[in-house]
Structures are given as structure tokens and as C-alpha cells.
N, C-alpha and C positions, 0 to 999 in steps of 0.2 A: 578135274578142271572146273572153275567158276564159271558164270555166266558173264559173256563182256571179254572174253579169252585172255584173263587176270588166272593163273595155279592161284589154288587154295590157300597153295606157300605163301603165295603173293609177289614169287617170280612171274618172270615172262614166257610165256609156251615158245619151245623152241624146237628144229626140227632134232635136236640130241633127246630132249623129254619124251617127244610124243614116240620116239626111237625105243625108248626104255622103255614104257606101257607097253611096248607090245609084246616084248622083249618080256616081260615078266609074265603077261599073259601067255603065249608058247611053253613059259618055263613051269607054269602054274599043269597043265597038263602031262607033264614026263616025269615030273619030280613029286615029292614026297610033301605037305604042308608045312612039314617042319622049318627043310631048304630052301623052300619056296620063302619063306618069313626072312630068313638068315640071307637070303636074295636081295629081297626089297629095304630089309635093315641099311645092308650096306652100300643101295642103291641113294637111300635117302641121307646118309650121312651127309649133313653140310645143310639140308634145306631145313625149313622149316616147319615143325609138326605138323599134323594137319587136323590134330586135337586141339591147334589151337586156333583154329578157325580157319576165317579166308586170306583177304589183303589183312595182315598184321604190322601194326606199325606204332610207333610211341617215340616223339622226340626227344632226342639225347643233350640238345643246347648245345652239341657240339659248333653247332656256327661256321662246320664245313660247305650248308648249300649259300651260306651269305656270304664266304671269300673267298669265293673261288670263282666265281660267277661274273662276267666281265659287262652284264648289265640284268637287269629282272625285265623283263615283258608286262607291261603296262596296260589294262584296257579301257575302254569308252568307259565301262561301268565302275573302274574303277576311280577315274575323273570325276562320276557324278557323285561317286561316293564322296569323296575326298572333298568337294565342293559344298555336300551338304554340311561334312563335320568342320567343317572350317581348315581343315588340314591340306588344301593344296595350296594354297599363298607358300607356305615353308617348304613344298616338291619341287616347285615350280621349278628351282633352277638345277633340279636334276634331272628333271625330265627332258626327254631326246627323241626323235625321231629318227630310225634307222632303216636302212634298204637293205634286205635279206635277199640274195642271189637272185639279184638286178632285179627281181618284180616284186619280192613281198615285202611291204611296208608295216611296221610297228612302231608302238608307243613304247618308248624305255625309260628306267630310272639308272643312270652313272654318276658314277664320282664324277664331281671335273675334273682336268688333265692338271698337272701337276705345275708349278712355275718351270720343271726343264722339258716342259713337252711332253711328258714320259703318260699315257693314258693307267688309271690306277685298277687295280682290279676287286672288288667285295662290290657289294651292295652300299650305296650312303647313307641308308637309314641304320644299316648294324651298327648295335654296340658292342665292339670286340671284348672290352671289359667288363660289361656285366653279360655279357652271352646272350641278349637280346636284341629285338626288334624293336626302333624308336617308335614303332606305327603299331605294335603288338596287335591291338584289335581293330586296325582297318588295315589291315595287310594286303597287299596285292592277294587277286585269286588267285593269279600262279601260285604263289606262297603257301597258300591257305590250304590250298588242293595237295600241294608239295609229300611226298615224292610221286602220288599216285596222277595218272595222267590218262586224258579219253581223247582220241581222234576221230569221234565219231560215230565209228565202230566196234572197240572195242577197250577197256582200261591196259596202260600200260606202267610201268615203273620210270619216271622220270630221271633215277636214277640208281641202277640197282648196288651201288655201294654206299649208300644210304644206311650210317650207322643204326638209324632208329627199325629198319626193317628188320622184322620178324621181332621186336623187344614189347616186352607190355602185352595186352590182352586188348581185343577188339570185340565187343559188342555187336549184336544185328542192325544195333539201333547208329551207332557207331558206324559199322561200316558203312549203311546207306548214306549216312551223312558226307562221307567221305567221296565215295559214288556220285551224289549228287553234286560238289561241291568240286568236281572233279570236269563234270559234263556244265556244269556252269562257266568254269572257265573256258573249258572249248568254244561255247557258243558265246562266250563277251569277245575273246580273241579272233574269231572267224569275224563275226560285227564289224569289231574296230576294223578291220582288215581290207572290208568292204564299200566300209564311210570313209574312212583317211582321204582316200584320194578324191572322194566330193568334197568334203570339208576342205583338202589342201587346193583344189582352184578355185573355191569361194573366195577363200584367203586372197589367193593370189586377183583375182578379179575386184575383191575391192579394197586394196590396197591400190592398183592402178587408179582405180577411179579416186579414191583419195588424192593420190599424186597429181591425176587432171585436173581434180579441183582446186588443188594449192599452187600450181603454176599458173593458171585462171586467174587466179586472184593476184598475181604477183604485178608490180608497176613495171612500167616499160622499163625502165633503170634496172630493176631486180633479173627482168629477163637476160638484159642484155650483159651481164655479170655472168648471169649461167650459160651464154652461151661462148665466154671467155675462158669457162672454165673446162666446159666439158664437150664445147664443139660448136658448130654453126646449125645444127639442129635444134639445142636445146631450146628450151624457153617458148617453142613453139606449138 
């Protein structure tokens, strides 16, 4: 097992794995090295070598984590990115804010909803025809970090039927990157997480005062019109 409790494979440690370690160590004492081998052979079928490093991964442009996905997770850092490149003016109208089981708020990119209502599911930025990303090199870090995932404590697989797992060859230098680029996104996404809801009654506070100020300014005619329209409080 990796450091960050990420297998070597680049599975997720589960209690059936850590089951079979032990399982083979017992069997390592009774038996013979040969069966003991013929054991672990058949124990590993299906995972991934571990000749070939740790987290193994290399994109396939299959374009499975862009359509299937009913919004991408957005963060602060990646606002100021997008602002720096000139590329949020053309997000802007997919960007959304979402309430995750009733308390946790996030920044999202969706399709819009369709003319019959119907809410669409991929990413807006995929190109389903050429298998790419319209944002290629300022990708969301979820994206970027994609499949591999840190809560903090330790790496996990964001999705473990994730074509590109275990394909291609990873690097020291490689991995760490991946490592890093993984704990970057946790800590932009915890941030956002934290600010949204000061930024969201800034918003709201001065937007009210706005509104005070433009009713302020309105002539007594003008009040007296909104308070026809919208009741005997308004305008006041």
C-alpha cells in the first residue's frame, strides 16, 4: 500500500484487500514458495501490476467522465483563473450554484435545461466530436486532478471504472504531480465552500441597498405606480 492509503494498483484499500494480505501472509508460512506465488498470481488477477508503479493512469479521450456527469464542481480558484485568461465572460452562462444535502454549497458548470424542461446531462464545455475539452488547458481542477481524488487524508479514485486506470506508465515525477494537483483541488473546493456563503450575503446586502437607493430616488408619481402594483407598502 501507497502512502495517502491510494494501493500501488491505484485501487482503493478495502476491507476484502487488507482481508487478502493477510490471507496470503498465513499462507506464506504452511506452504511451499512455489504455491505460495500460484496464490498471489491468482489473487492479483484483474488488478494492476505493481511493476508498474503506484496511482497508474493515462487518458483514453473516451469522454465517459464529460457525459455522464450531471454538473463539474467549480472552485474560487478556478474563477480567478478563468478571469485572468479572459475565459469566463463565455462560462458565465453555465455556471450555477448548487445546494448539496441542504448545507453544502458549490460553484457548478451545466448545460442549460433544454426548451422542454428536460435538465441535460455532459459537461458544456465537451466536445463530443472531437473527444475533447473546449477549456483543454484551463480545465477545472476537479478535471485536471480527474480520476484521482484527496479528502484530506488520504488519495482516493474518483472513479474506479475509469477507462484510463491502470493504462500508460507513470513517472515519480508524474505521480507527484498528480498528488499535488489532486490536494490542490481539495483545498480550492473546501475554500470555495467556506467563502460562498460570505460572498452570497454581501450579494444579497447590497443589492438591497441598491434597491433603497433606486426607490430614494424615484418621484412621488413613480412611487405611487409601485405601490399599485405591488401593494400599499411599496415605494416606501
Amino acid at each position: 500500500m501507497a502512502k495517502g492509503g491510494i494501493f500501488l494498483s491505484g485501487k482503493v484499500p478495502s476491507d476484502d484487500d487488507v482481508k487478502e494480505e493477510k490471507e496470503v501472509e498465513k499462507t506464506e508460512g504452511k506452504v511451499g514458495k512455489s504455491e505460495t506465488k500460484e496464490k498471489v498470481k491468482k489473487k492479483e488477477k484483474g488488478k494492476i501490476s505493481k511493476d508498474q508503479g503506484k496511482y497508474v493512469f493515462e487518458c483514453q479521450k473516451c469522454g465517459q467522465c464529460c457525459e455522464k456527469k450531471d454538473s463539474v464542481v467549480v472552485s474560487m480558484a478556478d474563477l480567478e483563473r478563468w478571469n485572468k485568461d479572459m475565459t469566463l465572460p463565455s462560462l458565465f452562462p453555465f455556471l450555477d450554484i448548487e445546494v448539496k444535502n441542504d448545507d453544502y454549497v458549490q460553484i457548478s458548470l451545466k448545460k442549460l435545461d433544454s426548451k422542454e424542461g428536460k435538465i441535460e446531462k455532459g459537461c458544456p464545455l465537451y466536445d463530443s466530436e472531437n473527444k475533447i475539452c473546449n477549456i483543454y488547458f484551463s480545465m477545472p481542477l476537479y478535471c485536471k486532478s480527474f480520476p484521482l481524488g484527496y479528502d484530506g487524508e488520504r488519495f482516493f479514485l474518483k472513479d474506479k471504472n475509469c477507462p484510463g486506470i491502470g493504462k500508460g506508465k507513470m513517472s515519480e515525477e508524474a505521480l507527484k504531480e498528480a498528488r499535488d494537483t489532486a490536494k490542490k483541488d481539495f483545498e480550492a473546493r473546501v475554500s470555495t465552500t467556506l467563502l460562498l456563503p460570505v460572498i452570497n450575503s454581501l450579494a444579497v446586502k447590497f443589492l438591497m441597498e441598491q434597491s433603497k437607493k433606486q426607490i430614494e430616488n424615484l418621484t412621488d408619481e413613480q412611487k405611487d405606480k409601485l405601490r399599485d402594483i405591488f401593494g400599499g407598502n411599496a415605494g416606501k
